[in-house]
N, C-alpha and C positions, 0 to 999 in steps of 0.2 A: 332107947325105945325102938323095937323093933319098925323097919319100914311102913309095912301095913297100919300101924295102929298109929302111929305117926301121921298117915296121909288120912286116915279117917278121924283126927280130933283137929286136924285142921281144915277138914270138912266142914267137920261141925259147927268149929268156930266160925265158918265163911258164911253159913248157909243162916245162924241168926245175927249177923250183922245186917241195920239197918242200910237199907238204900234209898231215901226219897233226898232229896234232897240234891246240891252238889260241894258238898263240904267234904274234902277227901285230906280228912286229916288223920284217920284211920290210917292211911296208909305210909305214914312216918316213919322211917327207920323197915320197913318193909318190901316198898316200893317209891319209884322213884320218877320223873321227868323232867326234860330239862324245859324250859321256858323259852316260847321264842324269844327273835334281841328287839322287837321290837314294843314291847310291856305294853302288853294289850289295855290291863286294867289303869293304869297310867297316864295311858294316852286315854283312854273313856273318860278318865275322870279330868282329863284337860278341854275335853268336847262340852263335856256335862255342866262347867264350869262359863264357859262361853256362851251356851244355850236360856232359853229362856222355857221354849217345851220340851218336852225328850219322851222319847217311847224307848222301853228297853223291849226286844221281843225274846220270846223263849227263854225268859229270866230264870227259870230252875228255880232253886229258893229262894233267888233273889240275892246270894251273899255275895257275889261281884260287883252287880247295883249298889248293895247297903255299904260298901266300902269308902264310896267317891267325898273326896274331899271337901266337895261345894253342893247343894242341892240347888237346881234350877226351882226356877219359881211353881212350873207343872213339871212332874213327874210320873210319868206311865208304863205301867207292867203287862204285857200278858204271859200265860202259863195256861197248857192244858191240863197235866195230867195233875187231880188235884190233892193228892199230899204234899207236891209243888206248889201250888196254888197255896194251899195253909202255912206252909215254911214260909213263901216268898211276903204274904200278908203282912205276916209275925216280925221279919226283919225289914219291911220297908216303910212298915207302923211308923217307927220312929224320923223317917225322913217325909212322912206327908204324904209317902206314891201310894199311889191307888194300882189295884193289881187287880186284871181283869182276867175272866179266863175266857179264851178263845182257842180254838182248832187250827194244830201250824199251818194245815194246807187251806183252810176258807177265808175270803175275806176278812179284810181286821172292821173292829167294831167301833170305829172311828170315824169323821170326817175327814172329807177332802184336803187337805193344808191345812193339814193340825200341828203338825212338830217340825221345828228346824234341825231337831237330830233325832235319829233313828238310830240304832245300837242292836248287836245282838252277836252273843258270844257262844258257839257252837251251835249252831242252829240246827236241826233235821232235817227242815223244809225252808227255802228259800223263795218266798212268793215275790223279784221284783216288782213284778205290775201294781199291789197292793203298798210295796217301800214306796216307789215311783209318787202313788196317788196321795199320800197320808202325808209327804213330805211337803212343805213351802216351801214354793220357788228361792233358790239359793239355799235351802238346807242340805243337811249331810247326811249318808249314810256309814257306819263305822260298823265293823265287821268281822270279827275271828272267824274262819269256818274250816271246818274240817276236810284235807284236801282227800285225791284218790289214793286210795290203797291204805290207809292210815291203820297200824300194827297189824299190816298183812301177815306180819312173820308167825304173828299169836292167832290170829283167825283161821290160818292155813295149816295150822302145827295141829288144828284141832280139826278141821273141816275139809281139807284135803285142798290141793290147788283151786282157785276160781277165776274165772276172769277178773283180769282187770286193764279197764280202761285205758286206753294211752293219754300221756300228760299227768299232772299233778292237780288240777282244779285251777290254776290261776285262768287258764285259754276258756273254761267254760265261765267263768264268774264272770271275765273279760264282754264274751260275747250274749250271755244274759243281760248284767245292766245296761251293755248300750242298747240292750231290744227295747227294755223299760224307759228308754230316755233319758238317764243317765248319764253324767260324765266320770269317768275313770279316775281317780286323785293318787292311790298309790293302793297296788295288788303287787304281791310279791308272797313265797312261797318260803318254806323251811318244814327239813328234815330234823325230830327231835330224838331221840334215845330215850328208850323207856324199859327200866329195869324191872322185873320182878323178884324178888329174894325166896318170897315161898309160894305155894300153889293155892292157899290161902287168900293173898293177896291178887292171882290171878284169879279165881271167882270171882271174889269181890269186884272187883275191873268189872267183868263180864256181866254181874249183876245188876251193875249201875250203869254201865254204858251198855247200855242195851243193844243198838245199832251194830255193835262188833262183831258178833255171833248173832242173827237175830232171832234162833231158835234154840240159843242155849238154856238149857238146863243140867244140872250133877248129874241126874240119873240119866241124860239120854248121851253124854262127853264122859262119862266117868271112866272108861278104860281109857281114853288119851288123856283124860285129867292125873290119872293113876301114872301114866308113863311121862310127861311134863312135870311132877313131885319126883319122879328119877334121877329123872334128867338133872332138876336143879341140884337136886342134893348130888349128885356125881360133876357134874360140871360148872355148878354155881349159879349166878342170877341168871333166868333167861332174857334175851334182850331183843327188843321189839322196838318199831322205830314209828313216830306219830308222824302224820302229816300236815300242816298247819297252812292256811290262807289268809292273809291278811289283805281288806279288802277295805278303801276307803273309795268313796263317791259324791259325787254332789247332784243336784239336781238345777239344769240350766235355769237362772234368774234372770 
């Protein structure tokens, strides 16, 4: 198949692939990433298990929550954006949570000392002062977050160099929750490797993690989209490297 008609049926295919959700199993045998060592969903679900309340924040569909081995006796979700909000419904039905929807950046819709664990795996917005307040004394906060620069290689291939901040996210997460009053339990950082196979499966990325490009669209990237389908096919997977935060806390009892 000629180049050209090649990089436009796989266009096509990117552009009606669903995106609500965070189920990325589309991307099997496509694309790839490695995991940090420290198995986020593992350790949640060892938290979750201890816990008696739990708040997940920015649950997405919710399919990381619905995984955990033991359900706490309460269980709570929020999600903004709401074809999230109906996925995360859908999958935490069957564990009892209740899934609320709320605004990453405004107060949460909660009281004061409501949950002894707080959770939240890739977050946008990190509101310490609201973890801090929602938390009971001696509860935890647990954490994944996306550190700086996270697939610069891919955002810059398309968008040209940008700043970026010095350090990796651990020294700001560091210096945020002790502003919230927070104690530090364990923050620590990793670089992951993240393949792409075809240009197909780079849309897709960019579709769903929004935050990467945050004004991508095909039609306004499509001649660097056209030369990154080059690329792969003359030089093979493109590789682009995540940034990962793993942030654990407690709150002084």
């Amino acid at each position: 198949m000629p180049a050209d008609r090649e990089f436009e049926r796989l266009v096509a295919e990117a552009q009606a692939v669903p995106v609500a959700g965070w189920d990325f199993s589309w991307f099997d045998g496509r694309a790839s990433e490695q995991r940090p060592s420290w198995r986020y969903a593992e350790r949640m679900g060892r938290r979750m298990a201890a816990a008696t309340a739990t708040l997940d924040l920015q649950t997405g569909g919710g399919e990381v929550l619905a995984g955990i081995p033991s359900v706490p006796p309460t269980l709570c979700a929020t999600e903004s954006w709401p074809p999230n909000l109906a996925i995360a419904r859908r999958n935490l039905a069957p564990l009892g949570g209740a899934v609320v929807r709320a605004a990453d950046d405004q107060p949460l819709p909660f009281r004061t000392a409501s949950f002894d664990l707080v959770t939240s795996r890739h977050p946008t917005v990190v509101r310490w002062d609201e973890i801090a307040r929602v938390l009971r004394p001696g509860g935890r906060y647990l954490s994944q977050q996306i550190g700086i620069g996270s697939n610069r290689e891919l955002y810059e291939f398309l968008m040209g160099p940008q700043p970026h901040p010095p350090g990796n996210g651990t020294e700001r997460a560091l210096r945020e929750l002790r502003s919230a009053g927070l104690v530090a339990e364990d923050v620590r950082h990793e670089a992951l490797e993240v393949r792409f196979d075809d240009i197909a499966a780079v849309i897709v990325f960019l579709r769903k993690v929004v935050w990467t490009v945050p004004d991508f669209s095909v039609h306004r990237y499509r001649a660097r989209l056209a030369d990154l389908h080059s690329q792969i096919r003359r030089a093979g997977p493109f590789v682009s490297h995540s940034q990962r935060v793993l942030v654990e806390a407690s709150k002084p009892g």
